[in-house]
N, C-alpha and C positions, 0 to 999 in steps of 0.2 A: 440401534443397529440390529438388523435381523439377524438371529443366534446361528446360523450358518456360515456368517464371516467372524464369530468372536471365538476365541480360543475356549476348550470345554472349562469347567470348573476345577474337575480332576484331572490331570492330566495326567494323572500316572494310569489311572483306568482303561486307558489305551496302551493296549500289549499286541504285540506279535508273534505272541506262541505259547501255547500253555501245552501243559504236563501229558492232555490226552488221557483215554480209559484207563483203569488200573488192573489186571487180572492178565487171560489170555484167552483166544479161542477157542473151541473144544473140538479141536479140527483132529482129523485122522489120516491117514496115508492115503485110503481109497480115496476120501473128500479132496484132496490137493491132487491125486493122480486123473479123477475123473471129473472134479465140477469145472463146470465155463470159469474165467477172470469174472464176468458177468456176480454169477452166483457168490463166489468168494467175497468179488470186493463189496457186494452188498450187507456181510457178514460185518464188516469194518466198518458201515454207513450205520448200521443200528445201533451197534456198541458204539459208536459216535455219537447218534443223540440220544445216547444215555440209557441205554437196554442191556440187561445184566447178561455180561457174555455167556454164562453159563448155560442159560435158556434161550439160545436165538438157533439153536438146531431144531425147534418145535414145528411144529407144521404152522406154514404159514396161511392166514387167513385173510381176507380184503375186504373191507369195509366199506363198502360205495356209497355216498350221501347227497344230495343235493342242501345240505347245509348252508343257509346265510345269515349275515349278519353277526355281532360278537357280544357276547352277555358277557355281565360281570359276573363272578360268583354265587351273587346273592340275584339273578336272575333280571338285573335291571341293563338297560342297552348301551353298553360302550359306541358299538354301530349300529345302526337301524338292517335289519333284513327286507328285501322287496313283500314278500310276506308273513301273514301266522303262521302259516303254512311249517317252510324250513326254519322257522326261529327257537323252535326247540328241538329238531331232532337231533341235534349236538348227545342234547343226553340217552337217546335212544344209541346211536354210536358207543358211548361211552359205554351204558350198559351191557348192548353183544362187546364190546371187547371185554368188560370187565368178566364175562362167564367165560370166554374165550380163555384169556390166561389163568383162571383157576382149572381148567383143562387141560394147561400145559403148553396151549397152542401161543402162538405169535402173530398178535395182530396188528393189521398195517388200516388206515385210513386215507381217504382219498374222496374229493370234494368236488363237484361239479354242479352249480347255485341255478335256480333256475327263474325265470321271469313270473309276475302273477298279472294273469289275465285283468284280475278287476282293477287295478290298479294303472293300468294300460290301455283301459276301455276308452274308446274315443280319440284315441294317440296316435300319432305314428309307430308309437312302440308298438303296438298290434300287426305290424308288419311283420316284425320278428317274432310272432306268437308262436305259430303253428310250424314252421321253419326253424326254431329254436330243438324242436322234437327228435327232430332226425339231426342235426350237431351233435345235440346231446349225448343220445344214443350210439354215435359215434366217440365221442370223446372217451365216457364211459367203458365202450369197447375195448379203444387201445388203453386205458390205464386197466382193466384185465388182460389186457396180454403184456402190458410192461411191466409185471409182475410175475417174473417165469416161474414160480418156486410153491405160487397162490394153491392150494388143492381144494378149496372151496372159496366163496363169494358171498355176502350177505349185502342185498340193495338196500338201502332207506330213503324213502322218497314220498310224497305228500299229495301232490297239487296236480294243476291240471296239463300242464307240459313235463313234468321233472319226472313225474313218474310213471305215463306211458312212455316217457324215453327210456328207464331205467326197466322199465318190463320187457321193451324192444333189445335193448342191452343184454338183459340176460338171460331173454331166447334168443341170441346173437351166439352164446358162449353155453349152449344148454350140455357141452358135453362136462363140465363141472357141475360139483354140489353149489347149486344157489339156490338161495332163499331171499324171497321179499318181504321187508316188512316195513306196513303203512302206517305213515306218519301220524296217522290220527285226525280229531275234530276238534274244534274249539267247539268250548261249551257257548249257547245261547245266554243274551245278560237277562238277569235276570226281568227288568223292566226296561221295553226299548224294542228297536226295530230290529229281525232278524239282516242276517248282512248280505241278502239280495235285496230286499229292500230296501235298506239305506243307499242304495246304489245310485236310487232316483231320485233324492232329494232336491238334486239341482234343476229336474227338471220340472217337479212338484212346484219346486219355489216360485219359477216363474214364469208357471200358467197359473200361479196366485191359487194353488191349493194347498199350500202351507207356509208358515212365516219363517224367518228368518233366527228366529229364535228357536222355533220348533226342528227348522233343519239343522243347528248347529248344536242343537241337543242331540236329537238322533245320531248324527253323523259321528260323535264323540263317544258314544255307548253300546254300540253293536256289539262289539268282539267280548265274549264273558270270560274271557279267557287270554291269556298272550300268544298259545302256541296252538298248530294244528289248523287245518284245512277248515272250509268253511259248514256252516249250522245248515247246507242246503246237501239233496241228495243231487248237483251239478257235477261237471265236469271229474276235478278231484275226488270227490264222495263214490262217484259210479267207480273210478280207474281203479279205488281200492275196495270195492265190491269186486270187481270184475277181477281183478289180483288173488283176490280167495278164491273165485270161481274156480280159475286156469287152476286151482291147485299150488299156486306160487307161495304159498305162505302159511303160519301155521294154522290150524284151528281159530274161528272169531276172532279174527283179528282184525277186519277193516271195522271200519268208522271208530276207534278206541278213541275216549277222551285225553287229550295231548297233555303231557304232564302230572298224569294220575299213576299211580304205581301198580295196575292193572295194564299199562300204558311199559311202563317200564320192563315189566315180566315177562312182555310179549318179544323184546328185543332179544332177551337172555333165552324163553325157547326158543326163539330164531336161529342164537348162536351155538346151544342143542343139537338143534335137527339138522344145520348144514356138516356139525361135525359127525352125528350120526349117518347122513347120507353117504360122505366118506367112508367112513366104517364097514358100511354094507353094500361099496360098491356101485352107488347109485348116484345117479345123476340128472339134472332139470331134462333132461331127452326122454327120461321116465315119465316124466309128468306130463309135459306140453305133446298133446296128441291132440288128432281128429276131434276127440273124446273131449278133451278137456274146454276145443272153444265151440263146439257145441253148448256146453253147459254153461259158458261165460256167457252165452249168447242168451240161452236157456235163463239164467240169472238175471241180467240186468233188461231183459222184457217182462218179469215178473216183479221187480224194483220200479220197473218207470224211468228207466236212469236215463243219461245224457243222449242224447245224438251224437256226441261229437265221439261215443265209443264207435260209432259206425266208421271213424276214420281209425283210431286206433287198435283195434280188436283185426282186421286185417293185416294193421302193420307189425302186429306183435307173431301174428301167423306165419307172414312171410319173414320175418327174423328169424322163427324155428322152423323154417323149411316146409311148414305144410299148408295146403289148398287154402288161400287168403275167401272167405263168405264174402260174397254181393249181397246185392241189395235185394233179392230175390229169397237167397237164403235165411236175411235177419227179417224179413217180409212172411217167411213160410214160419220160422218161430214165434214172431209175434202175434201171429194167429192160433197158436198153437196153446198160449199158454196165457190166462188172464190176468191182468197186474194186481197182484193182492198185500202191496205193501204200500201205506199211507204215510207218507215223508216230503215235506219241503223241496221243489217248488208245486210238487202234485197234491192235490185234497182227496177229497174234500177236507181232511182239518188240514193237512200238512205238518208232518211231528217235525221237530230237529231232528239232523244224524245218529245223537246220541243216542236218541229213543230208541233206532231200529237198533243200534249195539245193544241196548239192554234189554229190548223186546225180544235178543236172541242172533240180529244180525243173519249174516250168510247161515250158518249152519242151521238157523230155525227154516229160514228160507229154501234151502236146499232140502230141507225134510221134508214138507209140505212136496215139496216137485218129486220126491222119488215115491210120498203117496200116491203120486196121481199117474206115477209109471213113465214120467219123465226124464227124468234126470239120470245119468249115463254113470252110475254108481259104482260101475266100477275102476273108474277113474282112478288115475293114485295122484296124490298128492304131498309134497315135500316133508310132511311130518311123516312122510314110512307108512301112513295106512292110505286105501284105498276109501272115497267117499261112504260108502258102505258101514267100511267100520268106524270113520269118525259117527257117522249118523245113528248107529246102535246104540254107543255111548251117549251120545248129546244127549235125547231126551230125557234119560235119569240124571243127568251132572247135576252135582252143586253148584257149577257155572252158569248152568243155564238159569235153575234155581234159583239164588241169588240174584244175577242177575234180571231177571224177569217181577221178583221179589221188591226189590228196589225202585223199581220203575213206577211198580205203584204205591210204594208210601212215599218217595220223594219228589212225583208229581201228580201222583193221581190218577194215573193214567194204565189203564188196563192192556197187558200188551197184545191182547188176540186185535185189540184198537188199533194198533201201528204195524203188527205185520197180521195180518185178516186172515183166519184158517177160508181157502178158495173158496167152499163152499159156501162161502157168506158175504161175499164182495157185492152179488148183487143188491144187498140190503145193506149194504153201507156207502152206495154207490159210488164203487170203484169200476175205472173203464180200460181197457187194452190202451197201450201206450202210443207205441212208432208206425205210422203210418206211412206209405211210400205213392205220392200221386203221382200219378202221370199225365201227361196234354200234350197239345198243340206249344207248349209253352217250357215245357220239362219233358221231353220224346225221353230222354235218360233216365228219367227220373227227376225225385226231389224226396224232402222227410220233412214232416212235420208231427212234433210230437201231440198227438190228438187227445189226451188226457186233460191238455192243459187248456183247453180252449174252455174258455170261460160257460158254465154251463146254461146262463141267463141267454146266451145266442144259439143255444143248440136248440132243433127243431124238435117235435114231441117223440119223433121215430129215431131219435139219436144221430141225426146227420147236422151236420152245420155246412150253410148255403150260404153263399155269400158271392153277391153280384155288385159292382161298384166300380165307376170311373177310376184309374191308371196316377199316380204321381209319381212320374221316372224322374229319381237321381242317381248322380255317378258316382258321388261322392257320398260315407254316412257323414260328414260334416253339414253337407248341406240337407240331407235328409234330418237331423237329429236337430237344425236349424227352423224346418218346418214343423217338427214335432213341438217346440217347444213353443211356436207362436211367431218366431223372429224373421219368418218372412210373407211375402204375399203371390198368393195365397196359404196360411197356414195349415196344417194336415185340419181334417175336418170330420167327424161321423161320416162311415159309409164311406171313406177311402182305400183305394192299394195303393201301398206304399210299393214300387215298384224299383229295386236297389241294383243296380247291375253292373259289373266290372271288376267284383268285390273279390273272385274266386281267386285260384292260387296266382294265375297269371295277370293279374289286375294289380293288386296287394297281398299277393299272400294266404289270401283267403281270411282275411278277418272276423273274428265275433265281433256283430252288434249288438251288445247286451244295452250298451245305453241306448237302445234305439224300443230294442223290447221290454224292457225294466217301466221305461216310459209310456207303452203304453199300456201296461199292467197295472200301473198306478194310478195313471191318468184315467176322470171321471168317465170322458168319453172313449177311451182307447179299447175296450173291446168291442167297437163297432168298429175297427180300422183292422185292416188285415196287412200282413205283409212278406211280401217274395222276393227272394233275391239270392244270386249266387254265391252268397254268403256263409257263417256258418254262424251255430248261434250260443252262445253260455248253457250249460246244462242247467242253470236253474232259469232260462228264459221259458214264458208263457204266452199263452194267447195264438191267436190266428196268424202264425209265423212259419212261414214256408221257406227252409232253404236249402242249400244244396244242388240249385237246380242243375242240372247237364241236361247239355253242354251247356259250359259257363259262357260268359258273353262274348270274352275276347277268345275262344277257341269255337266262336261261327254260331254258338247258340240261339234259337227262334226270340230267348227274353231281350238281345240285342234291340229290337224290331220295336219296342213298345216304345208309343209314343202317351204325356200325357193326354185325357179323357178318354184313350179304349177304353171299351169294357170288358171287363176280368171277370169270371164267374169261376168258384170254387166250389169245390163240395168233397166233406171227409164226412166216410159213414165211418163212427167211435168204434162199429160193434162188429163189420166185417172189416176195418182197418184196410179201406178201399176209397181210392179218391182219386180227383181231376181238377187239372188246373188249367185251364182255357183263355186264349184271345177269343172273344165273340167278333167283334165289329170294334170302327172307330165309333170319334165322336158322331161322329157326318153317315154314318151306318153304314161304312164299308164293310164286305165282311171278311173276318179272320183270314180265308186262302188267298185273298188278293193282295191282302197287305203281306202275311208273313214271306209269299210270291214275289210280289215288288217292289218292296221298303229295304234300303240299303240300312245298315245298322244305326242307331243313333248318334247324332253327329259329336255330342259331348261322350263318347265313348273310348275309352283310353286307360294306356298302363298310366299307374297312379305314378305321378312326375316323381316324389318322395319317394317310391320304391328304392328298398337297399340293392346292392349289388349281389347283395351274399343272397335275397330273397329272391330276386329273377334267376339266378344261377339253379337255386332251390325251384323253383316254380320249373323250370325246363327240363331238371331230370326228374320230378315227379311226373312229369304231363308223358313222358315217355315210358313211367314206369305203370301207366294205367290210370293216373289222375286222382280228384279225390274218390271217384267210386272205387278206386283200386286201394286205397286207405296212405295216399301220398305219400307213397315209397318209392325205393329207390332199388331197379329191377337192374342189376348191372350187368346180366348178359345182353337185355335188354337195351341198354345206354350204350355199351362196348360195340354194340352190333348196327346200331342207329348210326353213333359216331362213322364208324369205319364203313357204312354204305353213303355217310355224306360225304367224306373226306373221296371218296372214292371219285364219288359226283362231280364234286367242285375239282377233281383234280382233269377228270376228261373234259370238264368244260372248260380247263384253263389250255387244253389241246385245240380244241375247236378255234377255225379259222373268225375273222373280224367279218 
C-alpha cells in the first residue's frame, strides 16, 4: 500500500502546536508608533525561522541568486540543477551572508533558478530561452521591492540568461547599494573535449566522423569541475566580463574558478562593498552611466565576446534609464579598438576562461584600453573607487602577481599569450571581432562575429567571399536534419544554409548552436555558411550570420529566399565592413525582380509549438524596438500602442456594416 494511505510510524510526531521563539523583540515606542504591521510582523516571521531576536533590528540585506538544484553537504546531488553553472552558487550565497552578519547586518535570501541554453539546444525549451530574460528580471525586481526594509542587494548569477536578467534587475533598482557577483567558470578536464565542443558529438557520430565509443567518452568528461559556467568566452563568460565592465562588481571578478576559495572571497568583498556603499551614501545610479556602457561595450569588442551582449547590454541600459547603443554604436567601437585577448571559442590557440582570470581578466584588460586612451577611466565602480584607481593599483598587486605567476607554472602558458599587450596582435594573429553587414537581404542589419570565421577560407587581403546556392528552412529541426546527412539532399560544401522564421516572432528567437557547433566540427563545414534570423551561442564559429532585420515574419527581404538563389557574402575582418546579397535565382532572375515579386516563402510561419507566454513576449518586445532594440520591453511605448489600438478597434465597432 503507497505510504500516503498507511498511518505514520510515530504518531505522536504529529503535533498541533509548539512552544514557539524563546526571548522577546527589541522593539521600542517609536518602532510600534511608526513601523507598517508589514515591517513589524516581518520581525515575528524571522525569529520564527529561527534568527536570534536580539539581532533582527540589523540592517537588512537581499541576496538574489539564480541557484539550482540541491547538494548534499559533502557536495554530491540530492537534485540535479539544469546547470554547472547555478549548482554551486549556493555557497557563494552562503558566503556574502556569512560576512554580512559578522557585520551585524541581517541577511535574507531569495532564489530565481534559470534555464541552460546548451542543454536546450535543439529543443523546444529554446523557446523559453531568451523570453526567460525579461521574467526573470522581472521576478527579481518585485522580490527587491517585497523586501521594504532591504537597504542594499547583492546579485548572484552565472550563465547566459540568469544573469543578464539579474544585471537588468539591478539596473531596474539602481537607486540601492547593489552589487554583482559572478558565478564563475568551471575548470577545463583535464584530458577531453572542451564543452563547446562536446556539443557536437551527436552530429560527429553520424556523418561517421567519430565512433560511438569515442562520443560517449567525450560526452562524459568535459565538465573539470561540478560548478560554474562554461570553459568558452560564450554567452555567460562575456555577461560576466561585461558585469565588471558596467562597474557592477568588485575588482577581477568575472570568469573566477567555481568552488575555489579565491571564488569564495569574491562573495565576502561583495558583501563589503554593498555595505560600504550604504555607509557612503551611494548607490548602483553612481555607477551605471553613459560612461560605464561605453566601456562595457569598449570591453567585450576587445575580449571577442558574444553577440548575443548586443541583445543584452541595451536591455541592461534601458533598465537604468540611459540612451540603449544600436548597432551603429557597437559597429563605431568595434572599429575602434582591436581584439587582443585569445580565449575559447576565438584563436588562434583559444585559452579556457580561466586563463584570462589568471592572465589578469577585466582589470589587465582595462589597462591596456586606458593605455591606449580608451577607456572612460573615470568611471566609478561599486568597490568606492573609480576605474582609475582600481587600475593604479592593479599593475603592482600581489593579485595580479600571483595570479599571472600561476598561470605559467601550472600550464605553461605565458600570459602576455592569453590576453596579447595591443601592440602585438598583429603577430600573433588576432583579428577585430563583430562585424554588422548589410544587403538587399539584411536592409537592418545582421552580426556576424568575423574573428571566428575559419581562417583557411579567408582570402590573402583578409576578406572572406562567399558565393553559393540558398537551402531555405523553417524549421532548425529540419535544417540540423540536413546538416547531419538525414535528408536529401544533404547540406553539401559550397552551401547557404538559409534559416528563417527563427526571430522573436517565429520562436522566440532561438540559438542554433547545434546547427553551428556542427558545422565547426564537421570536415567539410567551413565551406558552408549560414544566415538566419536567428541568434547564435556565444562560443558558435564559422561563417554564421544572424540577426537579420527585419526578421521574416515582420515583412523581411530573407522571407523571399527560395532554394538555389545565389547568396554572395563578403566580411572584410580588418575594416569590420560587410554585405550579404540576393544575386539572382537559380534560372538567373535577378535580385530586384524576385525581392519585387516573390510573395514570402510558403512554408513560412509562427512555430505551431510556440508557448503562449513566448508570443505574448515576442509582441511587447516587437513594440519595444525588436531585437535591435535589445528585446525589451518599452512600457510607455506598450501603454501608448495599446491605448491607440483599443481606440481603433473601438471606432471601428462604431462604423456602420
Amino acid at each position: 500500500m503507497p505510504s500516503f494511505f498507511q498511518t505514520p510510524d510515530n504518531p505522536d510526531e504529529l503535533i498541533t502546536h509548539a512552544p514557539g521563539p524563546s526571548g522577546s523583540l527589541p522593539l521600542s515606542d517609536e518602532i510600534l508608533r511608526s513601523w507598517s504591521s508589514g515591517d513589524l510582523f516581518g520581525l515575528t516571521q524571522s525569529v520564527g525561522m529561527g534568527y536570534d531576536p536580539r539581532r533582527v533590528l540589523g540592517d537588512q540585506y537581499l541576496i538574489l541568486s539564480t541557484q539550482g538544484g540541491l547538494r548534499d553537504e559533502d557536495g554530491t546531488a540530492t537534485a540535479l540543477g539544469y546547470h554547472t553553472g547555478h549548482w554551486e552558487i549556493g555557497l557563494l550565497v552562503r558566503a556574502a551572508a556569512e560576512q554580512l552578519t559578522t557585520k551585524k547586518a541581517v541577511p535574507f535570501a531569495a532564489y530565481c533558478s534559470d534555464p541552460c541554453d546548451g542543454r536546450s539546444q535543439g529543443t523546444r525549451g529554446m523557446f523559453d530561452s531568451l523570453p526567460y530574460r525579461n521574467d526573470a528580471a522581472i521576478v527579481f525586481r518585485r522580490l527587491i521591492r517585497s523586501l521594504p526594509q532591504r537597504k542594499g542587494v547583492i546579485g548572484i548569477a552565472t550563465c547566459d540568461k540568469g544573469l543578464p536578467a539579474m544585471m537588468m534587475a539591478l539596473a531596474g533598482t539602481k537607486d540601492l547599494a547593489c552589487v554583482l557577483v559572478p558565478g564563475g567558470v568551471t575548470l577545463p578536464a583535464t584530458v577531453g573535449e572542451d564543452t563547446g565542443k562536446v556539443q557536437s558529438i551527436g552530429v560527429r557520430y553520424t556523418r561517421g566522423e567519430m565512433s560511438l565509443e569515442e562520443a560517449s567518452l567525450e560526452g562524459c568528461r568535459a565538465c573539470g569541475t561540478p560548478g560554474g559556467g562554461c570553459q568558452f568566452l560564450g554567452t555567460a563568460a562575456t555577461s560576466q566580463v561585461v558585469a565588471e565592465a558596467l562597474g557592477m562588481t568588485v575588482p577581477h571578478a568575472a570568469l573566477a574558478p567555481s568552488g575555489l576559495p579565491i571564488w569564495t572571497q569574491m562573495a565576502r568583498d561583495s558583501a563589503d562593498a554593498s555595505m560600504q556603499m550604504v555607509a557612503n551614501g551611494q548607490t548602483l545610479a553612481d555607477v551605471l552611466t553613459d560612461d560605464s556602457v561605453f566601456n562595457a561595450m569598449l570591453i567585450h569588442a576587445a575580449v571577442g565576446g558574444s553577440t548575443n551582449l548586443l541583445l543584452h547590454i541595451p536591455a541592461i541600459a534601458a533598465a537604468a534609464g540611459l540612451k540603449r547603443p544600436d548597432a551603429d554604436a557597437f559597429s563605431r567601437v568595434n572599429r575602434m579598438v582591436p581584439r587582443f585577448v585569445d580565449c575559447l571559442p576565438n584563436g588562434p590557440v583559444g585559452h579556457p576562461t580561466v586563463r584570462f582570470f589568471l592572465a589578469g581578466g577585466v582589470p589587465e584588460v582595462a589597462w591596456h584600453l586606458r593605455e591606449m586612451g580608451l577607456l572612460r577611466s573615470e568611471a566609478k565602480t561599486v568597490a568606492g573607487m573609480t576605474w582609475n584607481e582600481i587600475l593604479d593599483q592593479w599593475q603592482d598587486s600581489d593579485r595580479r602577481r600571483f595570479c599571472r605567476e600561476r598561470l605559467a607554472e601550472s600550464d605553461g602558458v605565458d600570459p602576455d599569450d592569453v590576453i596579447v599587450p595591443p601592440s602585438n596582435v598583429a603577430t600573433k594573429g588576432l583579428t577585430p571581432t563583430v562585424c554588422f553587414p548589410f544587403g538587399n537581404l539584411c536592409p537592418e542589419g545582421s552580426v556576424i562575429k568575423a574573428t571566428s570565421i575559419d581562417p583557411t577560407v579567408i582570402d590573402e587581403d583578409d576578406v572572406y567571399r562567399k558565393r553559393g546556392p540558398a537551402r531555405v528552412f523553417t524549421s532548425e529541426r529540419s535544417a540540423i536534419a540536413a546538416v547531419k546527412g538525414q535528408t536529401e539532399p544533404p547540406i553539401k560544401e559550397g552551401d547557404v544554409i538559409v534559416l528563417i522564421g527563427r526571430g522573436p516572432l517565429g520562436c522566440g528567437m532561438e540559438e542554433t548552436y547545434q546547427i553551428t557547433s556542427a558545422l565547426k566540427y564537421l570536415s567539410f563545414g567551413k565551406h558552408v555558411a549560414l544566415i538566419t534570423d536567428a541568434r547564435f551561442s556565444g562560443v558558435s564559429t564559422g561563417a554564421c550570420i544572424g540577426h537579420v532585420g527585419p526578421e521574416a515574419l515582420a515583412g523581411g527581404p530573407i522571407a523571399k529566399v527560395r532554394d538555389g538563389d545565389v547568396i554572395a557574402i563578403e566580411v572584410n575582418r580588418q575594416t569590420l565592413e560587410g554585405t550579404v546579397n540576393l544575386i539572382e535565382s537559380a534560372d538567373g532572375t535577378p535580385a530586384e525582380q524576385l525581392l519585387a515579386e516573390r510573395t514570402p516563402h510558403p512554408q513560412l510561419a509562427v512555430e505551431k509549438d510556440i508557448p503562449d507566454d513566448t508570443r505574448l513576449w515576442a509582441a511587447l518586445q516587437q513594440v519595444g524596438g525588436g531585437a535591435w532594440g535589445g528585446c525589451v520591453y518599452d512600457v510607455d511605448e506598450i501603454v501608448e500602442t495599446l491605448r491607440a489600438g483599443m481606440e481603433a478597434r473601438a471606432a471601428s465597432a462604431k462604423q456602420p456594416n
